[in-house]
C-alpha positions as CSV (number, residue, x, y, z in Angstrom):
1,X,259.5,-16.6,69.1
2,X,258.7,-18.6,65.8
3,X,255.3,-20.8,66.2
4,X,253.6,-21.6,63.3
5,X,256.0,-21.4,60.7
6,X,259.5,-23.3,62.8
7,X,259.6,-26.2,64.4
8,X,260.1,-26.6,67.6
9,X,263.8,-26.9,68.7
10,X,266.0,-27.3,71.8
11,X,267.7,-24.9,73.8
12,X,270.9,-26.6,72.6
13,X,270.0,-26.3,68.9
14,X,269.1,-22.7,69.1
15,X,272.6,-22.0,70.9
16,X,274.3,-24.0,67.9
17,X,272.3,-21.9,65.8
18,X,273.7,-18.4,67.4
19,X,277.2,-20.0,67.5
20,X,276.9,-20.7,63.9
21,X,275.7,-16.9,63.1
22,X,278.8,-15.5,65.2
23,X,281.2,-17.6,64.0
24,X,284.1,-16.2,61.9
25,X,283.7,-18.9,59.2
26,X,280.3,-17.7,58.5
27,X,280.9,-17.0,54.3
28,X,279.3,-13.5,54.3
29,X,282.7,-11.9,54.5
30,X,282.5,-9.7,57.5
31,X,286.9,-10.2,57.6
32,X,287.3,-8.1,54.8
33,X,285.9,-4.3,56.5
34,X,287.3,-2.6,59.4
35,X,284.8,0.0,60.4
36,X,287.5,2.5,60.4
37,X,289.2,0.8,62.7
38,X,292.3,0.7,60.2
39,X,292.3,4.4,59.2
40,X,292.8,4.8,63.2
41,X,295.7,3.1,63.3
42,X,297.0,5.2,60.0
43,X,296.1,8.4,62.1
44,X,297.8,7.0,65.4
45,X,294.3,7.1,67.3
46,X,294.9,3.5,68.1
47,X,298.4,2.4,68.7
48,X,298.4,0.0,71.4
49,X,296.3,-2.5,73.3
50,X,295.5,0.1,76.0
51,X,294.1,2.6,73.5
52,X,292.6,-0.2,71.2
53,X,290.5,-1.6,74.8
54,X,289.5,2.4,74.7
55,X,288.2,2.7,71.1
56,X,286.4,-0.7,71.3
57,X,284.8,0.3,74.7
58,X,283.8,3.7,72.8
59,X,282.3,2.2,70.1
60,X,280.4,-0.5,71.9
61,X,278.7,2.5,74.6
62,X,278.1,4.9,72.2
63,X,277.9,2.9,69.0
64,X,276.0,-1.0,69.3
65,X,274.7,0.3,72.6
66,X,272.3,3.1,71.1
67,X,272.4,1.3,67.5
68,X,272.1,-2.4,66.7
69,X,271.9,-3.9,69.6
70,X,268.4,-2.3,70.4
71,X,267.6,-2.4,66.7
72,X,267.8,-6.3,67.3
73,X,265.3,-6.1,69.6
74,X,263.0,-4.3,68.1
75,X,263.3,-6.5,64.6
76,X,262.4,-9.5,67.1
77,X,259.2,-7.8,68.6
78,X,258.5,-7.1,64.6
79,X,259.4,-10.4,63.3
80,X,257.1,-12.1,66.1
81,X,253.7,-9.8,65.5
82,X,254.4,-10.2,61.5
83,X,254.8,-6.9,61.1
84,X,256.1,-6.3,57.7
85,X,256.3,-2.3,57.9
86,X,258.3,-2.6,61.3
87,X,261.0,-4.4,60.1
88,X,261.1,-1.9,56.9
89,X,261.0,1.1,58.6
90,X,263.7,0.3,61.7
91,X,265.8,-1.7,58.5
92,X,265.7,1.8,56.7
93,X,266.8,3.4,59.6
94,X,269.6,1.3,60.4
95,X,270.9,2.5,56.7
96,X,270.6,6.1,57.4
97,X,272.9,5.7,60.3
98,X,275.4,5.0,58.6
99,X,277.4,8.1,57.7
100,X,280.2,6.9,55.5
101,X,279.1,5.3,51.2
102,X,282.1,2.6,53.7
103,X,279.9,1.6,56.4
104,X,276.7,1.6,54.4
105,X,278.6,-0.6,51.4
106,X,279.6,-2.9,54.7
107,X,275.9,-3.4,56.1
108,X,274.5,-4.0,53.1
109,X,276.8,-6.2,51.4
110,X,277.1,-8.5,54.4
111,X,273.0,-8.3,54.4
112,X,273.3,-9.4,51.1
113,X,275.6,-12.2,51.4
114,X,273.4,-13.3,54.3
115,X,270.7,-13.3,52.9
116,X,272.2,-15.5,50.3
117,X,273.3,-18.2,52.4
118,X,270.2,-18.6,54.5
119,X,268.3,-18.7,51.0
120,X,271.0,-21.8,50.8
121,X,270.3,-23.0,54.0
122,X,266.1,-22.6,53.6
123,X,265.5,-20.4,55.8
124,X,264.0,-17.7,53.9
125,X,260.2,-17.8,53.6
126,X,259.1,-18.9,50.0
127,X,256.2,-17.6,48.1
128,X,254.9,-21.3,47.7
129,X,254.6,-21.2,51.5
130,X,252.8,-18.1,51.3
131,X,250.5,-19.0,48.9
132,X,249.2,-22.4,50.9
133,X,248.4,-20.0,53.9
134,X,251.3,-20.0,55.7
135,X,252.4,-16.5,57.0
136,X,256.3,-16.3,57.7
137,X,257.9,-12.6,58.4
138,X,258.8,-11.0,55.5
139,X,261.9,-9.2,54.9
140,X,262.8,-5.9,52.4
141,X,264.0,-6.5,49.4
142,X,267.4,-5.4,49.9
143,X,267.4,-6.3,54.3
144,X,270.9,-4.7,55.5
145,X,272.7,-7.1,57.9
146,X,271.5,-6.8,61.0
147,X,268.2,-7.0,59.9
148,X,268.8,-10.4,57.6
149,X,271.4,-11.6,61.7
150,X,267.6,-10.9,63.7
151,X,266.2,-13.1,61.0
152,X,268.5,-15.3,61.0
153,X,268.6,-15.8,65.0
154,X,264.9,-15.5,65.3
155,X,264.4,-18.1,62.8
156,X,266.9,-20.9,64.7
157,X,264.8,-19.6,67.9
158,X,267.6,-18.1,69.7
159,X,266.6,-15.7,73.0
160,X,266.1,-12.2,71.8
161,X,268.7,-11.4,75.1
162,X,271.3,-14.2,73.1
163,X,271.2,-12.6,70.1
164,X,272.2,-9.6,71.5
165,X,275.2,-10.9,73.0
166,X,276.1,-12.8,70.1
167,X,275.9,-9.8,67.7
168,X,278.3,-7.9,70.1
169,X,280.8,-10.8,70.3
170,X,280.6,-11.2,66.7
171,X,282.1,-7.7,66.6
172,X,284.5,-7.2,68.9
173,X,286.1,-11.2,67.5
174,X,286.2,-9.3,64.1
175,X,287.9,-5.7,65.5
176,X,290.0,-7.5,67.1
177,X,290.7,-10.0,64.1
178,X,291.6,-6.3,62.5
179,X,293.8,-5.8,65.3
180,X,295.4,-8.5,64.9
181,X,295.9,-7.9,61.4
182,X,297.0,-4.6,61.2
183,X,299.0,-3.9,64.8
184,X,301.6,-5.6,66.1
185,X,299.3,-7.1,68.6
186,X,299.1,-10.7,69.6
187,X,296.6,-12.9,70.4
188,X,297.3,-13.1,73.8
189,X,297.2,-9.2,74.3
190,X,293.7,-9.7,72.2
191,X,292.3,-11.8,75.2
192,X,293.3,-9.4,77.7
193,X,290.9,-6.8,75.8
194,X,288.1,-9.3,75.4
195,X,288.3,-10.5,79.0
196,X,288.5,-6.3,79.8
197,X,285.1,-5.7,77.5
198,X,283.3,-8.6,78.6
199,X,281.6,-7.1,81.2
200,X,281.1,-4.1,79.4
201,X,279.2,-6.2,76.5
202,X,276.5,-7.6,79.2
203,X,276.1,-3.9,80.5
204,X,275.8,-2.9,77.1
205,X,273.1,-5.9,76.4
206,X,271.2,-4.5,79.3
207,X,270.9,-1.0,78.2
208,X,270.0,-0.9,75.0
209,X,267.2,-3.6,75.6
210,X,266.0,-0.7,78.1
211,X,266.4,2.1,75.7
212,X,263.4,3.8,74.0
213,X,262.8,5.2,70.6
214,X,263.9,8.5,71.0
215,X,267.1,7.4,72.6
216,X,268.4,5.5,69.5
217,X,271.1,6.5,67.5
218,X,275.0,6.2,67.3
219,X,277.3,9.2,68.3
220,X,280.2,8.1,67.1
221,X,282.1,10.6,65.0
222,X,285.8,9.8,64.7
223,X,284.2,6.2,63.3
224,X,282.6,8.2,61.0
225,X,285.7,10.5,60.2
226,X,288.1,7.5,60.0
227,X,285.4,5.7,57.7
228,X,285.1,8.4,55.2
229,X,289.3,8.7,55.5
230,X,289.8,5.2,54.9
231,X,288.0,5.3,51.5
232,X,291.0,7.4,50.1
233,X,293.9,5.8,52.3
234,X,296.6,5.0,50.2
235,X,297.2,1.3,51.6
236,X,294.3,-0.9,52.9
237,X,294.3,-4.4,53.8
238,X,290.6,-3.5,54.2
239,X,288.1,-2.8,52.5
240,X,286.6,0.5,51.2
């Protein structure tokens, strides 16, 4: 956790911070994609609230699980030991995962738009800092978003555990926003999948923080193939 360059803050300050970070009025956009979510519903894939649960708890086990979630931890074991090359190298391989020019515009424009507000906010290290002797992480030039959200969480001194879980709420509150949006499901139906996926986001928490190296990566092709459809689908309240 931040020492030297954060002050020190509550437990109730850090959880306003993570609640701030997952919220859907953060301004970094994250309404606008869909993560092929709305080329599935274009293909019939996901028609329903019993075969939306099923795609969400898909994605989530083979997707966050093996992907961002354990990336998330390993950007806080960076951030704490300053290690600058860390966070480029798992931040460049975050982008290679990415198999759609969809998914890889989503990550890094959100990382961008991030990165903008918390430069708002001053939370980004400054090279006048820097220059006086003081030593805070430092980020790649062009930081996609989960790297900038482990910034960002590290920074307000959330638990790396937390962040975790807020990441995956974050996600499945926007899929489901897209749900919403783009089925005729309702909000109520919409609970029923979150309280269904709860458990399945703590699990999820607890096996990517035990994952290894070698284990990492998403398998998650029909996210793919819906991503690289949804580019050329003819109407999208999403975007490509």
């Amino acid at each position: 956790m931040p020492t030297e360059y954060a002050a020190p803050e509550s437990h109730d300050l850090a959880l306003l911070g993570l609640m701030q970070l997952v919220s859907p009025a953060l301004p970094i956009g994250a309404f606008a994609f869909s993560q092929g979510l709305e080329s599935a519903f274009e293909l019939g894939w996901v028609s329903d609230e019993k075969s939306l649960a099923e795609w969400l708890s898909g994605v989530l086990e083979d997707g966050l699980t093996r992907c961002e979630l354990p990336l998330i931890a390993r950007f806080y074991t960076a951030l704490e030991q300053h290690d600058s090359d860390a966070i480029a190298q798992w931040d460049e391989w975050l982008a290679a995962t990415r198999e759609t020019a969809e998914l890889a515009a989503e990550d890094s424009r959100l990382g961008a738009s991030l990165k903008r507000l918390l430069g708002s906010l001053d939370l980004l290290p400054r090279q006048d800092e820097r220059s006086e002797g003081f030593q805070p992480p430092l980020l790649p030039a062009h930081a996609g978003y989960v790297t900038l959200f482990s910034y960002a969480a590290f920074m307000r001194r959330v638990p790396p555990r937390q962040a975790l879980l807020g990441f995956g709420w974050a996600w499945l509150e926007n899929q489901l926003a897209v749900a919403c949006k783009a089925l005729p499901l309702g909000h109520t139906a919409a609970q029923r999948v979150i309280e269904q996926l709860r458990g399945e986001l703590v699990a999820a928490v607890d096996q990517a923080l035990l994952l290894k190296d070698d284990d990492l990566g998403p398998v998650l092709p029909g996210v793919a193939l819906a991503s690289a459809l949804h580019e050329t689908q003819y109407s999208r309240l999403f975007r490509s």
